[in-house]
C-alpha positions, 0 to 999 in steps of 0.5 A: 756095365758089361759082362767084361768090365764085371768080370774084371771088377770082380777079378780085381776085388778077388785081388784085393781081398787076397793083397789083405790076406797076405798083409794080415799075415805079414802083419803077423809075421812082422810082430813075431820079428819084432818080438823074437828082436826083443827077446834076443836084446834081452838075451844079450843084456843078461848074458853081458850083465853076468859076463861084465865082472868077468871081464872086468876081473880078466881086464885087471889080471891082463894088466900084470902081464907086460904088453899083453895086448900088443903080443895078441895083436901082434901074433892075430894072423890078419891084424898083423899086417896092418902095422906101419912100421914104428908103429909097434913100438907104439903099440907096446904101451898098450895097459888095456883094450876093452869093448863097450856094447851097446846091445839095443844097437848091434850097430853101436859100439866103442873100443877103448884103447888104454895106454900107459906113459909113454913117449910118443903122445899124452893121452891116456885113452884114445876111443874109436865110436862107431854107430850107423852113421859112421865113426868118431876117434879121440883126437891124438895129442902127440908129444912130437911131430917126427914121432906122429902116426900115420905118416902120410898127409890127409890127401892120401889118407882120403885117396882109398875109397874103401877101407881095407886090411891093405890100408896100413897103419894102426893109427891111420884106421884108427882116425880113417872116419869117414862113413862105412859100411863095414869095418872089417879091423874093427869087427875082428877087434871086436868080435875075436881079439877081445872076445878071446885074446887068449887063443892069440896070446898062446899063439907066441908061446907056442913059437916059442916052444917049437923053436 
């Protein structure tokens, strides 16, 4: 063997020994990761384990409030826009929004859209899942077809490439299923309408006070 060729073997055993190194650190690294992951699902667990009955209670006092979901989603500054028109006549039945997590999964969640009797379909609860791969929604029983939402046919719906806060219509992203990376209406439902309807509902109060 020459001098060169000894030269690179030990060069390249060098070489491995520190690819080891740094994978035993990595290794390391991965389960403190792993760990802190665990402890952060506990976490959330037990905070929604203490927090559920409250919601519950919250959920059951909202509902002696007349169109309390339908005033917050109405008065949210981005959400707002998203109404077809007609829509928010719709909108007004709305008894109950809730959010049911699934903490193991971030990625993994349901929103409950609880309607009272109303004219325009029979379901009582209409259920939008998301989950990594994409989402799944209730199907819509309504009672008429000249009162049936989004008013546009299946060929436009699947025109946009994207969903977006330009995409009108409630009901329209409310059947939009096709797989996403992100649900920009569905995050701000779920991470400030429900997590705070309050700070939304005061917001048409205080209209009504500085008129």
């Amino acid at each position: 063997m020459s001098k060169e060729e000894n030269q690179n073997l030990k060069s390249s055993s060098s070489k491995l020994t520190v690819i080891d190194k740094i994978q035993k650190c990595q290794s390391e690294i991965t389960g403190y990761r792993m760990k802190c992951d665990k402890e952060i699902n506990d976490i959330e667990e037990k905070y929604m384990q203490s927090v559920r009955p409250h919601i519950k209670n919250r959920n059951l006092l909202i509902l002696n409030v007349p169109q309390f979901w339908s005033t917050v989603l109405f008065n949210h500054p981005l959400l707002q826009s998203i109404f077809e028109p007609g829509e928010k006549d719709v909108i007004k039945y709305m008894a109950s929004l809730d959010i049911e997590e699934d903490h193991k999964n971030p990625e993994m969640f349901k929103i409950h859209f609880l309607f009272g009797p109303n004219p325009y379909f029979e379901n009582r609860v209409l259920v939008k899942t998301f989950t990594e791969e994409g989402s799944t929604s209730s199907t819509i029983k309504w009672k008429n077809e000249k009162n049936k939402f989004p008013k546009v046919s299946e060929h436009e719906l699947w025109e946009h490439d994207e969903l977006s806060m330009e995409l009108k219509g409630f009901f329209r992203w409310f059947v939009d299923n096709r797989e996403q990376f992100c649900d920009p209406i569905a995050d701000l439902i779920r991470c400030q309408v429900w997590y705070d309807p309050l700070e939304y509902y005061y917001l048409d109060i205080d209209k009504e006070k500085s008129i």
